[in-house]
C-alpha positions, 0 to 999 in steps of 0.5 A: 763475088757472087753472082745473080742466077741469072748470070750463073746461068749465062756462065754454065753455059759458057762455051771455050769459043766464046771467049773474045781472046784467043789465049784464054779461048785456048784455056778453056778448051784445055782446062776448061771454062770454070779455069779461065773464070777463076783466072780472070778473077783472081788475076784480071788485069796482069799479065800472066807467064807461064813458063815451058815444060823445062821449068818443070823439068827442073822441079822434076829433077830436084825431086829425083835427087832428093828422094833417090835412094840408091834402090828406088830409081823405078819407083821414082821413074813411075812416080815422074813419067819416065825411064828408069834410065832418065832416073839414073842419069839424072843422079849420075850427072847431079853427082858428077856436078857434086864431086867437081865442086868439092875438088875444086879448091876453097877460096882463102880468105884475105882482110884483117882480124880484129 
């Protein structure tokens, strides 16, 4: 969409407050005008989630068993914003989970051969 100088003009100086929605008042005071106007472009008109921080607690801890090592906890704490500690009990709980699952016993398959 490309708009007139004029309106160019008008949405530079947009400010956070102006816009009608608290929501997205609330944006661009955090991200930033420039994010809202992109939002309301590309997703005008939908309702748009955005999930809590857990959500991406979740990606964090895929990350750290991934890429953990044995030797790179404090990289990976470094990396991820948090202790060493968190690293290590995040690989410890994932193993744990891990070991309970292969001693549980495999479930035996029932039905005809053909």
């Amino acid at each position: 969409m490309t708009l007139s100088i004029e309106m160019q003009t008008a949405v530079a100086a947009m400010k956070p407050e102006d816009f009608e929605y608290k929501d997205l008042s609330e944006i661009a005071s955090v991200c930033g005008v420039d994010v809202v106007l992109k939002l309301l472009e590309h997703f005008g008109g939908s309702h748009l989630y955005i999930p809590k921080r857990n959500v991406f607690n979740r990606i964090v801890r895929k990350i750290i068993v991934s890429k953990f090592d044995g030797k790179n906890a404090r990289e990976l704490a470094r990396i991820c914003g948090c202790s060493t500690r968190h690293v290590l009990r995040i690989v410890n709980v994932e193993d744990l989970a891990r070991s309970k699952k292969s001693m549980m016993p495999k479930p035996k398959r029932t039905g005809v051969r053909q």
